[in-house]
PyMOL Python script that loads the backbone (N, CA, C, O; Angstrom):
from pymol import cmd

cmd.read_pdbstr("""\
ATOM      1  N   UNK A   1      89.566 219.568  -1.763  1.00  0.00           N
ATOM      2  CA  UNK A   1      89.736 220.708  -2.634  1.00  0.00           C
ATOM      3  C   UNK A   1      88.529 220.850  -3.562  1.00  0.00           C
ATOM      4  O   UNK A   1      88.012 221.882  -3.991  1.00  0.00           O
ATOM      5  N   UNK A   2      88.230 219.683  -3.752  1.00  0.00           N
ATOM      6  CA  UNK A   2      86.766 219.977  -5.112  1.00  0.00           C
ATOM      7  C   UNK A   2      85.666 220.080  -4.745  1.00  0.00           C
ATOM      8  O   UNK A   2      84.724 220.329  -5.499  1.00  0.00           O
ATOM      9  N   UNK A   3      85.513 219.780  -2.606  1.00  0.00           N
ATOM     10  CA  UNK A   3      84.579 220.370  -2.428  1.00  0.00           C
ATOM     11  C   UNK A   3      84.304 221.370  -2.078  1.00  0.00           C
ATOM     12  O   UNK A   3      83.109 221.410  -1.783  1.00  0.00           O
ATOM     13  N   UNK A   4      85.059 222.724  -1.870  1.00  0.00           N
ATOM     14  CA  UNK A   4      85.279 223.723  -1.811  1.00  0.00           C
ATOM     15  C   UNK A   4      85.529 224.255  -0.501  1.00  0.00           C
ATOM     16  O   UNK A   4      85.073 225.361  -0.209  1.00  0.00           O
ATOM     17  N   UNK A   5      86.261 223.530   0.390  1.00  0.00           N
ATOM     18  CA  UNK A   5      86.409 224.096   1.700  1.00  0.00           C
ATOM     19  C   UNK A   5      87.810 224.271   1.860  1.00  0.00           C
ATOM     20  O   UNK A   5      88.557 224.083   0.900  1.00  0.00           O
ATOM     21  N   UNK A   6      88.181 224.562   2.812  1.00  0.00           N
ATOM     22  CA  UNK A   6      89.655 225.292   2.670  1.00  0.00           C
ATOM     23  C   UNK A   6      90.345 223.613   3.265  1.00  0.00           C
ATOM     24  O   UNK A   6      89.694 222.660   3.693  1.00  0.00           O
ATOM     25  N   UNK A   7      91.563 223.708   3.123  1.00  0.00           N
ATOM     26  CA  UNK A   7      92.192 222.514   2.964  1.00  0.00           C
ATOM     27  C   UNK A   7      93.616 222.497   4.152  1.00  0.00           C
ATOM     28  O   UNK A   7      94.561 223.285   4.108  1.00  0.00           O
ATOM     29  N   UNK A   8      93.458 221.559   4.998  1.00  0.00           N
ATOM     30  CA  UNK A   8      94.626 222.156   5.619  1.00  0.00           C
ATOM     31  C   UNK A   8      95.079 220.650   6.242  1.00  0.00           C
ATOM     32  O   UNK A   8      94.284 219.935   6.852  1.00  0.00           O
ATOM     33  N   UNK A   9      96.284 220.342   6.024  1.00  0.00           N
ATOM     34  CA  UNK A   9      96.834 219.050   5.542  1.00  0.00           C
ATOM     35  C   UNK A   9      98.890 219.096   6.394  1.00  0.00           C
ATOM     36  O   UNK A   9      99.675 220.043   6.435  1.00  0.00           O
ATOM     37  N   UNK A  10      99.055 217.662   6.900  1.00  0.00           N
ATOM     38  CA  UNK A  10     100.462 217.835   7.032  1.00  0.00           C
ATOM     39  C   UNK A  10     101.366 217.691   5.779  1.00  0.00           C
ATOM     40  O   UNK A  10     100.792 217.318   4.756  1.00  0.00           O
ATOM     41  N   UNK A  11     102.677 217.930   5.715  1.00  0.00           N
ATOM     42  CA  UNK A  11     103.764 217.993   5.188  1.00  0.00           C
ATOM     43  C   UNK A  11     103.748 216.672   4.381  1.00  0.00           C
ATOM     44  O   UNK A  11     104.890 216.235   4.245  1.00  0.00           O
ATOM     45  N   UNK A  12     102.920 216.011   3.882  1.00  0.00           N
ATOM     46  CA  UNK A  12     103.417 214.291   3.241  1.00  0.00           C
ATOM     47  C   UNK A  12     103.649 214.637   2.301  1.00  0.00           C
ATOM     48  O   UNK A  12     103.390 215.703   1.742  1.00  0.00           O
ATOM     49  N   UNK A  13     104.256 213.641   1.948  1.00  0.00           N
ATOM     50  CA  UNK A  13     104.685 213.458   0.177  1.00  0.00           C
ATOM     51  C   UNK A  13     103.212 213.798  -1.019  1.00  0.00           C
ATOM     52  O   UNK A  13     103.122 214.605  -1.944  1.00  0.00           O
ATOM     53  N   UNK A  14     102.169 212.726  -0.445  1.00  0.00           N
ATOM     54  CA  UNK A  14     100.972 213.452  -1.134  1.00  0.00           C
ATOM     55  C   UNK A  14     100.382 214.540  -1.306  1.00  0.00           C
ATOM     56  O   UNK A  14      99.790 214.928  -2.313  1.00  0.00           O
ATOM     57  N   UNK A  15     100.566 215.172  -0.092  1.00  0.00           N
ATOM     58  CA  UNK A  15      99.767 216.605   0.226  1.00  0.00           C
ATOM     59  C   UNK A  15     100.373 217.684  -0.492  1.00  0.00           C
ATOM     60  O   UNK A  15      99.764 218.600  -1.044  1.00  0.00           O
ATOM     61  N   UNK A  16     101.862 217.484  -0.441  1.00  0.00           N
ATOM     62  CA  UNK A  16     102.980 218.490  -1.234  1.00  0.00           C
ATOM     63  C   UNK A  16     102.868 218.619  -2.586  1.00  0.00           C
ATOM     64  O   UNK A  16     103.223 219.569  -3.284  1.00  0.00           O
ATOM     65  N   UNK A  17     102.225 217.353  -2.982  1.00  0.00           N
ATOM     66  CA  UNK A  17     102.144 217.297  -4.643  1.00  0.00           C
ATOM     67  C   UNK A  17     100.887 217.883  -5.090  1.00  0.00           C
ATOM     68  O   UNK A  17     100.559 218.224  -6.227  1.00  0.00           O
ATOM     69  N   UNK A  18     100.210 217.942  -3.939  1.00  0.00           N
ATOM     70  CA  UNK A  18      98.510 218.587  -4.535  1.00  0.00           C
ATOM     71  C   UNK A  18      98.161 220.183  -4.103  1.00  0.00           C
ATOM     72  O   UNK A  18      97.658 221.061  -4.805  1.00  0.00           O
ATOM     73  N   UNK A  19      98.592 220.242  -2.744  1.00  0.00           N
ATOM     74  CA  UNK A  19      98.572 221.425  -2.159  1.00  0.00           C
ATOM     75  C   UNK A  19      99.487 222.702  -2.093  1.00  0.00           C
ATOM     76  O   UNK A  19     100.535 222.619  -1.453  1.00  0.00           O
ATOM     77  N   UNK A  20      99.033 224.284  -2.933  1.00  0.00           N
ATOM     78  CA  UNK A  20     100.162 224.715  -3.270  1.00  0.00           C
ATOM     79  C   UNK A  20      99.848 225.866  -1.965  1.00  0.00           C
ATOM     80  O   UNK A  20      98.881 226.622  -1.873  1.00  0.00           O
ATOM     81  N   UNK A  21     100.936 225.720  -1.076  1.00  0.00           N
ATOM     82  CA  UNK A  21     100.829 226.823   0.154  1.00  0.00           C
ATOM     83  C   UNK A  21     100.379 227.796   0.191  1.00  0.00           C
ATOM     84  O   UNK A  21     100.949 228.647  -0.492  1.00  0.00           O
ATOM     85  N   UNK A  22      99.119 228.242   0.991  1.00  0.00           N
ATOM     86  CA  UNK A  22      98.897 229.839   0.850  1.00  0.00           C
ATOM     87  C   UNK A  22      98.240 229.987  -0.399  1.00  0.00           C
ATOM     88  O   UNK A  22      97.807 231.107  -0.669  1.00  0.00           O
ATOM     89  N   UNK A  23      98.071 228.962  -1.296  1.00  0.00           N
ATOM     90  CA  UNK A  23      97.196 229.536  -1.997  1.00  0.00           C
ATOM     91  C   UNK A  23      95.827 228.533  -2.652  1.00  0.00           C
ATOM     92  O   UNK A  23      94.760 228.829  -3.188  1.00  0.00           O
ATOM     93  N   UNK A  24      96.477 227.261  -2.299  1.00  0.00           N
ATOM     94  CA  UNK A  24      95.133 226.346  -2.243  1.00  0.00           C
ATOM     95  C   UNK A  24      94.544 225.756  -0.992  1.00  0.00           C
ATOM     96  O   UNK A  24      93.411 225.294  -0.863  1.00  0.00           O
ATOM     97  N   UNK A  25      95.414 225.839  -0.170  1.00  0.00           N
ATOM     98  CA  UNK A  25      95.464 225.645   1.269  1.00  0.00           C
ATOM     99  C   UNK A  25      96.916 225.396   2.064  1.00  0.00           C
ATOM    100  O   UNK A  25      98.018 225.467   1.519  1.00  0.00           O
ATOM    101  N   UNK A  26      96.730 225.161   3.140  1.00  0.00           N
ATOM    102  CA  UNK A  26      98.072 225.257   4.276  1.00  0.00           C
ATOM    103  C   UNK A  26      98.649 224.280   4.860  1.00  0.00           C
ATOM    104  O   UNK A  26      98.064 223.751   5.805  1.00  0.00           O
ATOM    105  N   UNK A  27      99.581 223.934   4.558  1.00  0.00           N
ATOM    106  CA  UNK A  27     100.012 222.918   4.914  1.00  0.00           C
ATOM    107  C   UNK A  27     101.204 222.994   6.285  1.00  0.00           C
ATOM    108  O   UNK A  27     102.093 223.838   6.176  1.00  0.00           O
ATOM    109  N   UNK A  28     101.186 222.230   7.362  1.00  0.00           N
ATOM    110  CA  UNK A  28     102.086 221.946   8.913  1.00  0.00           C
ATOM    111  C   UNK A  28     103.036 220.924   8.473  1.00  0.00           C
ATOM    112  O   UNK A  28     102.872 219.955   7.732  1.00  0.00           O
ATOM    113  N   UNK A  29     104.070 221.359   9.099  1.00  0.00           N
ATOM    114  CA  UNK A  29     105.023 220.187   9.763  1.00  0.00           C
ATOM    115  C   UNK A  29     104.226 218.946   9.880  1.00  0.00           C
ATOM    116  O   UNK A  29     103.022 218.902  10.132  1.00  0.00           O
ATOM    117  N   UNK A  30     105.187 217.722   9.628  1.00  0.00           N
ATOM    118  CA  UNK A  30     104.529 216.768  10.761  1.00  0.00           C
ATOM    119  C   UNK A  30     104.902 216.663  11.940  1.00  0.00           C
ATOM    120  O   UNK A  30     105.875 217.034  12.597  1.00  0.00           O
ATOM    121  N   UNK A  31     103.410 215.753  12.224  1.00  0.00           N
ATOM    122  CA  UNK A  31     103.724 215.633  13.240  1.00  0.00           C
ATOM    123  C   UNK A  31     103.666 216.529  14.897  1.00  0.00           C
ATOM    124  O   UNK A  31     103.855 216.233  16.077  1.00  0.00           O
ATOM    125  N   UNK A  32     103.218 217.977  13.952  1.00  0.00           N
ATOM    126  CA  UNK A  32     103.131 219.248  15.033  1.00  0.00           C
ATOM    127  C   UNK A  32     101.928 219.503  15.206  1.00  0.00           C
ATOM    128  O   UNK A  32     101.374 220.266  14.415  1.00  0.00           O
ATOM    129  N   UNK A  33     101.349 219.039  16.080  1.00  0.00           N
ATOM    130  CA  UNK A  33     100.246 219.207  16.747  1.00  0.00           C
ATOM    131  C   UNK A  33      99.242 220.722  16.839  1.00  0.00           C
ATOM    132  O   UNK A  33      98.088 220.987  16.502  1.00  0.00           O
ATOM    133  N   UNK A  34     100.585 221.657  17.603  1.00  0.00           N
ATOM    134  CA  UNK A  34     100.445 222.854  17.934  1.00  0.00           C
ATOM    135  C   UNK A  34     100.354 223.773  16.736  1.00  0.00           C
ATOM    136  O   UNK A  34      99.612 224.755  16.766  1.00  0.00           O
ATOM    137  N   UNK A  35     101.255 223.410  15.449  1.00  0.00           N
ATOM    138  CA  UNK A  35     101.070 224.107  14.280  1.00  0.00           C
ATOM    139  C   UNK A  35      99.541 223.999  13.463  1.00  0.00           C
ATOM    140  O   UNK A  35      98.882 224.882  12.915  1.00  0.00           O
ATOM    141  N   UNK A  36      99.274 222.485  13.634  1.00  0.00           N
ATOM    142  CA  UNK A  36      97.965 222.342  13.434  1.00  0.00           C
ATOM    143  C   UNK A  36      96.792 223.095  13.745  1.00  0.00           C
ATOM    144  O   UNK A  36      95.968 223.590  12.976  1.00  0.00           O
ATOM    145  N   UNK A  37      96.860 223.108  15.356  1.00  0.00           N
ATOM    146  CA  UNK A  37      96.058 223.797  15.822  1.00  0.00           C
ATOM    147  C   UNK A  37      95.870 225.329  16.035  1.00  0.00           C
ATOM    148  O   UNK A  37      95.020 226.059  16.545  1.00  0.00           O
ATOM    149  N   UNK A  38      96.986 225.460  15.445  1.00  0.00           N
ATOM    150  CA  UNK A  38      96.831 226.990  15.217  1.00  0.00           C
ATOM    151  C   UNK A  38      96.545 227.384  14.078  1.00  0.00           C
ATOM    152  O   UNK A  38      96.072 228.521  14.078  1.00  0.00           O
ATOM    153  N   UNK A  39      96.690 226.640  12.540  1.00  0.00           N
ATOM    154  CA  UNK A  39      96.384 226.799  11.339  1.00  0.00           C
ATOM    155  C   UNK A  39      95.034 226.804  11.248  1.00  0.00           C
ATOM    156  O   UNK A  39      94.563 227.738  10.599  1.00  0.00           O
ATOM    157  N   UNK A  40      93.940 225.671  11.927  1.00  0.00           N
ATOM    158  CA  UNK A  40      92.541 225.217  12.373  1.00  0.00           C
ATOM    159  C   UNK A  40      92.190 226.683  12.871  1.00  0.00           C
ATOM    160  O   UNK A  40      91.366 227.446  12.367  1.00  0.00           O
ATOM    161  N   UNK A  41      92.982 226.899  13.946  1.00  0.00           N
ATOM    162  CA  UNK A  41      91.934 228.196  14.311  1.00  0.00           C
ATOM    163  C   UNK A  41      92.146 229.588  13.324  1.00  0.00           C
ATOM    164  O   UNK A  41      91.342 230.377  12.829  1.00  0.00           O
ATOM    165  N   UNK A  42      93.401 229.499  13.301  1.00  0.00           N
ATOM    166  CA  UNK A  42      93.317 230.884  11.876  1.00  0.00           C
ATOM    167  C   UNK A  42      92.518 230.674  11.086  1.00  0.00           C
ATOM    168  O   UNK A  42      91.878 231.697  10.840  1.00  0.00           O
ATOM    169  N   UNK A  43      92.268 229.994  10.639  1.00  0.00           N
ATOM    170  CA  UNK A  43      91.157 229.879   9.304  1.00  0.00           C
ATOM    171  C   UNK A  43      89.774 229.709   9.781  1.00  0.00           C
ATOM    172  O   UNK A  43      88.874 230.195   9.096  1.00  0.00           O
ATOM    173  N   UNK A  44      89.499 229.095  10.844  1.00  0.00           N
ATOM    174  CA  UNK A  44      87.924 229.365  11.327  1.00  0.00           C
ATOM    175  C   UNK A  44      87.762 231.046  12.204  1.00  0.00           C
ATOM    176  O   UNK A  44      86.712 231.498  12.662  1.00  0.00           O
ATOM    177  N   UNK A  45      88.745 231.528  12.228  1.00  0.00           N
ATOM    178  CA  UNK A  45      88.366 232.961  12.362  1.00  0.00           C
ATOM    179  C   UNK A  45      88.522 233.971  11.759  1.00  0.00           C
ATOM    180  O   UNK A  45      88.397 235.128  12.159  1.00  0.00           O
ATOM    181  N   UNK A  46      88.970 233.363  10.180  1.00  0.00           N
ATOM    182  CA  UNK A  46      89.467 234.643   9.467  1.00  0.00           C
ATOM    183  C   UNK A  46      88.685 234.012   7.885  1.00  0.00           C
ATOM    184  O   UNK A  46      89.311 233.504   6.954  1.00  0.00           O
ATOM    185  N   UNK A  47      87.255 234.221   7.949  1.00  0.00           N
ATOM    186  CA  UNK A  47      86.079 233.704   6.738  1.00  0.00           C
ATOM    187  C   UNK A  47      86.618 234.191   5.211  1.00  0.00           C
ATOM    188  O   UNK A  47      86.296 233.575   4.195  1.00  0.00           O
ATOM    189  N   UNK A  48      87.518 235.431   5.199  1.00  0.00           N
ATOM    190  CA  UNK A  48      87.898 235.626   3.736  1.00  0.00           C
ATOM    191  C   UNK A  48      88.867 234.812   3.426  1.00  0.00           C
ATOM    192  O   UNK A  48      88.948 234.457   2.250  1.00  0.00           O
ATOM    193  N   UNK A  49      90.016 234.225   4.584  1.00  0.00           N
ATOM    194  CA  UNK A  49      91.003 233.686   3.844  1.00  0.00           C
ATOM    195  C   UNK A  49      90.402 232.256   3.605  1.00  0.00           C
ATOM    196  O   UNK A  49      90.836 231.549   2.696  1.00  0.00           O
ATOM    197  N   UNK A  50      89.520 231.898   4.334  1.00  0.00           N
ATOM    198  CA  UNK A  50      88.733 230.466   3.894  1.00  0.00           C
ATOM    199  C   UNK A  50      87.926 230.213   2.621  1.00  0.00           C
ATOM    200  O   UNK A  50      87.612 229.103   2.192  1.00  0.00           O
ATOM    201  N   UNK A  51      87.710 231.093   2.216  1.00  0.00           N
ATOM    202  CA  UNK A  51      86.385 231.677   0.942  1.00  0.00           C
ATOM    203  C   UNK A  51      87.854 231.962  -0.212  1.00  0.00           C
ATOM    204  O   UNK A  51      87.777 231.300  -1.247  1.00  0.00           O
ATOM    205  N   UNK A  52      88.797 232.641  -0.112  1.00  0.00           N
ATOM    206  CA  UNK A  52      90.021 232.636  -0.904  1.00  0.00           C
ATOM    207  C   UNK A  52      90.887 231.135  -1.090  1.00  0.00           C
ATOM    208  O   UNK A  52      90.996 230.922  -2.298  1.00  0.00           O
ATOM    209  N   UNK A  53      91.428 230.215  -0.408  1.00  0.00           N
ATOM    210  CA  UNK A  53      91.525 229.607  -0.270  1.00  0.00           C
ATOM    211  C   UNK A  53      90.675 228.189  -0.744  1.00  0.00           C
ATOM    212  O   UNK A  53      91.111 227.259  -1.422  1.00  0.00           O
ATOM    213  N   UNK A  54      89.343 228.351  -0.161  1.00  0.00           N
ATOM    214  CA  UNK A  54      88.542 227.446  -1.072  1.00  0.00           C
ATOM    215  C   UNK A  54      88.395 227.819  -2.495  1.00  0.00           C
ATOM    216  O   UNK A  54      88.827 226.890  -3.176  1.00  0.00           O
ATOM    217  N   UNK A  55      88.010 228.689  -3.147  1.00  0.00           N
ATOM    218  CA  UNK A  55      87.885 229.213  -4.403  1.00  0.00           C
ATOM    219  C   UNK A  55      89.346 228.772  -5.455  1.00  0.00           C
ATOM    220  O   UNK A  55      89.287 228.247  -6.567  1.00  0.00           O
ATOM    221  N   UNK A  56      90.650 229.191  -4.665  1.00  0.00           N
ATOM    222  CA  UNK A  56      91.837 228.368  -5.547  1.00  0.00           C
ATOM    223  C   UNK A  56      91.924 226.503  -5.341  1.00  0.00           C
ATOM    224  O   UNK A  56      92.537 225.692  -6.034  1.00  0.00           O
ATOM    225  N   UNK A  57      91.233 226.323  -4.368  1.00  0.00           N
ATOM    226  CA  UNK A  57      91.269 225.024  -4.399  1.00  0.00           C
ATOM    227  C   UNK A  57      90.334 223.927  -5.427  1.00  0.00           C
ATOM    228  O   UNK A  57      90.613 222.861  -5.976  1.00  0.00           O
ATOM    229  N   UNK A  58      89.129 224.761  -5.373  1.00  0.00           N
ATOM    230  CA  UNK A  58      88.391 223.989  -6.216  1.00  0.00           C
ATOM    231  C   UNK A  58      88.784 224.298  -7.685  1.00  0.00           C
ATOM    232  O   UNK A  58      88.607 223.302  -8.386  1.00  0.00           O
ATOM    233  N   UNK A  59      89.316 225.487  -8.446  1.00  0.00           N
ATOM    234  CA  UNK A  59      89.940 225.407  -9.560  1.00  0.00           C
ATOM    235  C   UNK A  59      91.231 224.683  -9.680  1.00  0.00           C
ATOM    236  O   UNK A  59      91.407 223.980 -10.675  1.00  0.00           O
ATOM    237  N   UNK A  60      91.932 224.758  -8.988  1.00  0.00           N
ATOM    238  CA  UNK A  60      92.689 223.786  -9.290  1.00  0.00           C
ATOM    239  C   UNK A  60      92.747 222.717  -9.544  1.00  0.00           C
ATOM    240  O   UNK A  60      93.473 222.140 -10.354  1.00  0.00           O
ATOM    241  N   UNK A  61      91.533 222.120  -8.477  1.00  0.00           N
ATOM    242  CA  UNK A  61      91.306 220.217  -8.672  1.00  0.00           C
ATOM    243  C   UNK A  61      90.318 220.115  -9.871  1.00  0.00           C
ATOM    244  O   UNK A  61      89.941 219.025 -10.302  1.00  0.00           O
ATOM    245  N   UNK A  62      89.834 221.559 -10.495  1.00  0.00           N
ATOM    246  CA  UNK A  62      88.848 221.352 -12.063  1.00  0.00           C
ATOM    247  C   UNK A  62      89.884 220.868 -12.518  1.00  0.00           C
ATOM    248  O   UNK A  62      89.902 219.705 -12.920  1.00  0.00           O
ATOM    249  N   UNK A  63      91.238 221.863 -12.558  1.00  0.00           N
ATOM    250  CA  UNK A  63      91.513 222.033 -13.903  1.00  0.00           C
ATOM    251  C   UNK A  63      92.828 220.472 -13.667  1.00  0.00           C
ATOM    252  O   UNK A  63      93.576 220.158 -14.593  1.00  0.00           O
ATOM    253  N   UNK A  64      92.836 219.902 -12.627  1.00  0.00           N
ATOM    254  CA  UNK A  64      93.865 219.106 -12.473  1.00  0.00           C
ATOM    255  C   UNK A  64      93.291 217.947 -12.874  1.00  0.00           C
ATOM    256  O   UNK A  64      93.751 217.442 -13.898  1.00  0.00           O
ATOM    257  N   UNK A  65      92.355 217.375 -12.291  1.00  0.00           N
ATOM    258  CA  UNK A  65      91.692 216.511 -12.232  1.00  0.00           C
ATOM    259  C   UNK A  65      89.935 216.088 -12.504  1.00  0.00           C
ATOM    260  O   UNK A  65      89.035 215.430 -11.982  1.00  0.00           O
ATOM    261  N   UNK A  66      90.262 217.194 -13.990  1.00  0.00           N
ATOM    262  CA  UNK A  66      88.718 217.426 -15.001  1.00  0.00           C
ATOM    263  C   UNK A  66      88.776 215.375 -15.054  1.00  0.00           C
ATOM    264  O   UNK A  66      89.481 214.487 -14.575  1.00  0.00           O
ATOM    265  N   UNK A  67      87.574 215.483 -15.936  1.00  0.00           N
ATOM    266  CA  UNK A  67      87.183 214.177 -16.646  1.00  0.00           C
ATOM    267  C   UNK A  67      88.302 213.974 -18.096  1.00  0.00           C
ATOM    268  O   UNK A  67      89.110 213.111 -18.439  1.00  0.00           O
ATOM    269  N   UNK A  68      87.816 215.285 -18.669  1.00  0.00           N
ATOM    270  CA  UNK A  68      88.241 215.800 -19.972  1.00  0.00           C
ATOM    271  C   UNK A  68      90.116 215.433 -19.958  1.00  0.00           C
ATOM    272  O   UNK A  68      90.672 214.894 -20.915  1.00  0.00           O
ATOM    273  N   UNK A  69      90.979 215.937 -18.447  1.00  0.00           N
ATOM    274  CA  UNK A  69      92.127 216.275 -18.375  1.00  0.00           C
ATOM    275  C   UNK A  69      92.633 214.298 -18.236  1.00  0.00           C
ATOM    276  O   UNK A  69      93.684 213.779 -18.613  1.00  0.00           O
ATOM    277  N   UNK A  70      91.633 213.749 -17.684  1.00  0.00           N
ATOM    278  CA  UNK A  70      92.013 212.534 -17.393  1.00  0.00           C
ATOM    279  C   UNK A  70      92.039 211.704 -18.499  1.00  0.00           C
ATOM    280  O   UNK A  70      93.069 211.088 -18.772  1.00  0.00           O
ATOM    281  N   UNK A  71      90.702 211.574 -19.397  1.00  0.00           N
ATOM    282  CA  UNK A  71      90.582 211.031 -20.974  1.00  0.00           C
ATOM    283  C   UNK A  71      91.921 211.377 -21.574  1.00  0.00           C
ATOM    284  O   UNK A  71      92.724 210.447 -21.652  1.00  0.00           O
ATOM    285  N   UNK A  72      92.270 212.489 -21.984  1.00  0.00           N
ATOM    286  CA  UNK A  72      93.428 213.094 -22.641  1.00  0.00           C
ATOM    287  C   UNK A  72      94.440 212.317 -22.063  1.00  0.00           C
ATOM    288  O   UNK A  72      94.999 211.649 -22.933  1.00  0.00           O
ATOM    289  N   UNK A  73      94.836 212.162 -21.092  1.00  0.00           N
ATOM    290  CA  UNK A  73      95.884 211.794 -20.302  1.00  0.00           C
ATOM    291  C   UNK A  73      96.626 210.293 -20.911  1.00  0.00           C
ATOM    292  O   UNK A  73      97.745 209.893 -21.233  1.00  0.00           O
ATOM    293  N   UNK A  74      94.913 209.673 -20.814  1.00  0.00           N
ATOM    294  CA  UNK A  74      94.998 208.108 -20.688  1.00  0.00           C
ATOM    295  C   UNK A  74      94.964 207.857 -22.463  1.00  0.00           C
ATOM    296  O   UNK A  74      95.395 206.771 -22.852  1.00  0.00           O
ATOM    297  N   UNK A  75      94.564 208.642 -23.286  1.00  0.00           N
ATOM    298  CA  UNK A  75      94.627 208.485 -24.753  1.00  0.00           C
ATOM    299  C   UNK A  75      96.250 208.755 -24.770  1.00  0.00           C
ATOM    300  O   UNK A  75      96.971 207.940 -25.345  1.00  0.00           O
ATOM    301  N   UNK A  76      96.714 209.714 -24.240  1.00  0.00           N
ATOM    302  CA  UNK A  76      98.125 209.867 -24.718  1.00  0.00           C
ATOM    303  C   UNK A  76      99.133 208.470 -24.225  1.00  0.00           C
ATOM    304  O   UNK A  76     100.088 208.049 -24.878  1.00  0.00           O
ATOM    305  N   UNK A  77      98.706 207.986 -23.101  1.00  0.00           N
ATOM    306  CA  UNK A  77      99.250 206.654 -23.043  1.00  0.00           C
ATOM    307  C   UNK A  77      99.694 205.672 -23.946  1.00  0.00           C
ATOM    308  O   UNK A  77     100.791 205.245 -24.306  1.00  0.00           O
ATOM    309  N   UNK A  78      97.846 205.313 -24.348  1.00  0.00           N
ATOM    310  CA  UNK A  78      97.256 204.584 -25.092  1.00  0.00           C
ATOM    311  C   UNK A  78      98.328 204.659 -26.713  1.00  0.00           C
ATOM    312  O   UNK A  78      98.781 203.707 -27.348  1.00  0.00           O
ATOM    313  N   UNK A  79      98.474 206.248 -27.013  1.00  0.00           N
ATOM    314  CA  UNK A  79      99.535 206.409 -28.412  1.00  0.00           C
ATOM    315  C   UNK A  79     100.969 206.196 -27.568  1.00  0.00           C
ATOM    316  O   UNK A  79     101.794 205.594 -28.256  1.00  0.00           O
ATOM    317  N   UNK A  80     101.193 206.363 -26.947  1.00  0.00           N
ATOM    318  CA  UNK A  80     102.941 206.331 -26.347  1.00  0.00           C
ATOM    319  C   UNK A  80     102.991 204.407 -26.956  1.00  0.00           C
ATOM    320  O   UNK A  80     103.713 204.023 -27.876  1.00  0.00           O
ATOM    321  N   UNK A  81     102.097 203.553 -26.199  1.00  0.00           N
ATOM    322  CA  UNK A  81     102.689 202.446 -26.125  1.00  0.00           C
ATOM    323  C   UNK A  81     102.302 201.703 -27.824  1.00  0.00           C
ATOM    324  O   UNK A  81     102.926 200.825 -28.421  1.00  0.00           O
ATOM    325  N   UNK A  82     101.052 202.458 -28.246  1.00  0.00           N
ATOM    326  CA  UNK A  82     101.162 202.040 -29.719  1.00  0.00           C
ATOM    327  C   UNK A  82     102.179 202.304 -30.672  1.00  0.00           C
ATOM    328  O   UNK A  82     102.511 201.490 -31.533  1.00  0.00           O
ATOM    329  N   UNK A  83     102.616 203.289 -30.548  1.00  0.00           N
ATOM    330  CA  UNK A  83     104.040 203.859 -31.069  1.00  0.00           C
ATOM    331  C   UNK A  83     105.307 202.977 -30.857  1.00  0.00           C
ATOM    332  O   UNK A  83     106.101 202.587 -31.713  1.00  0.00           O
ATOM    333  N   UNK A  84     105.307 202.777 -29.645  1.00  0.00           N
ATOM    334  CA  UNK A  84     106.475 201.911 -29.268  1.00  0.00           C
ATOM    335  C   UNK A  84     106.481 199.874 -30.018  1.00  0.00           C
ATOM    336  O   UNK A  84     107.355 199.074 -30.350  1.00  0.00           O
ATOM    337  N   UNK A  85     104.835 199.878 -29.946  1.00  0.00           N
ATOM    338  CA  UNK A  85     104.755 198.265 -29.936  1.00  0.00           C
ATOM    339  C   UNK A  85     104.992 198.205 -31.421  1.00  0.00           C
ATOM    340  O   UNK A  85     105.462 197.105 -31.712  1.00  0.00           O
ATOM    341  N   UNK A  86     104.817 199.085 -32.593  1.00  0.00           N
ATOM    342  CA  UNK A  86     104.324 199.187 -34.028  1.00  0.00           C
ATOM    343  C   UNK A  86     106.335 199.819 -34.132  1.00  0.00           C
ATOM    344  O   UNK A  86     106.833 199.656 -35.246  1.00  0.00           O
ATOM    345  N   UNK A  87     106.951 200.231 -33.415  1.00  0.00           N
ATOM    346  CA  UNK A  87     108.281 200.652 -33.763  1.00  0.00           C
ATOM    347  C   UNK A  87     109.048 198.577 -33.358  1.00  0.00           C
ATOM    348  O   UNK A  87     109.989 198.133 -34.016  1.00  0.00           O
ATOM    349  N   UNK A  88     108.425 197.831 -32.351  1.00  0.00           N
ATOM    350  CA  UNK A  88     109.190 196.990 -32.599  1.00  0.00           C
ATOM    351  C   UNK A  88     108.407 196.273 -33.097  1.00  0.00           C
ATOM    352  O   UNK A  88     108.823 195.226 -32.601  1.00  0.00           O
ATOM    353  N   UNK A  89     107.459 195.932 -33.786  1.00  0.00           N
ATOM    354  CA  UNK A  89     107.246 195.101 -34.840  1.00  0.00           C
ATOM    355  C   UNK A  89     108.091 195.767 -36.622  1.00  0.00           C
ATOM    356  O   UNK A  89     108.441 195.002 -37.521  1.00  0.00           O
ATOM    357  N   UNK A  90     108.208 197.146 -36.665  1.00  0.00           N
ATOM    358  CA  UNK A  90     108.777 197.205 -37.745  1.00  0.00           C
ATOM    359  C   UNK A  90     110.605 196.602 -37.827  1.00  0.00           C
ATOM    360  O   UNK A  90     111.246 196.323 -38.840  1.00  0.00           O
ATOM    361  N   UNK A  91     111.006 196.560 -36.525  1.00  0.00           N
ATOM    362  CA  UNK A  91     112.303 195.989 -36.764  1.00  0.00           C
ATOM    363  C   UNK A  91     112.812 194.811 -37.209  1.00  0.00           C
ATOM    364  O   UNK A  91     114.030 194.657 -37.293  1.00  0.00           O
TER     365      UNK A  91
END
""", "prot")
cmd.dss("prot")
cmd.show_as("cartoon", "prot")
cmd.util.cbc("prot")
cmd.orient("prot")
């Protein structure tokens, strides 16, 4: 996705959590061969929906998986468990 090509992925548990259908890329059944290969060729013959498709993909993985979004992330941790360790030392 962040390198900007269109994205086309089976049904896993991972792929579902990153890939939003039709609009960051396309996701098959598993396991289906034939769905595959027909998703592969739709998109190498149809250059706008690949250029659409890449374009929501790479914003998404900015805005999902910035530097900035990750720091933030891991500071808010960082206060969750200080909060908690400083609530049982006051008891």
């Amino acid at each position: 996705m962040a390198a900007g090509v269109p994205v086309l992925a089976t049904m896993s548990e991972g792929a579902c959590e990153i890939i939003d259908p039709d609009q960051t890329g396309r996701l098959v059944p598993l396991r289906d061969v034939d769905a595959l290969a027909r998703e592969m060729l739709g998109l190498l013959q149809d250059r706008s929906e690949c250029d659409r498709l890449s374009a929501n993909a790479r914003r998404a993985a900015r805005a999902r998986f910035s530097l900035e979004r990750m720091v933030d992330e891991t500071e808010d941790v960082y206060r969750e468990v200080l909060t908690a360790r400083q609530s049982l030392i006051s008891v």
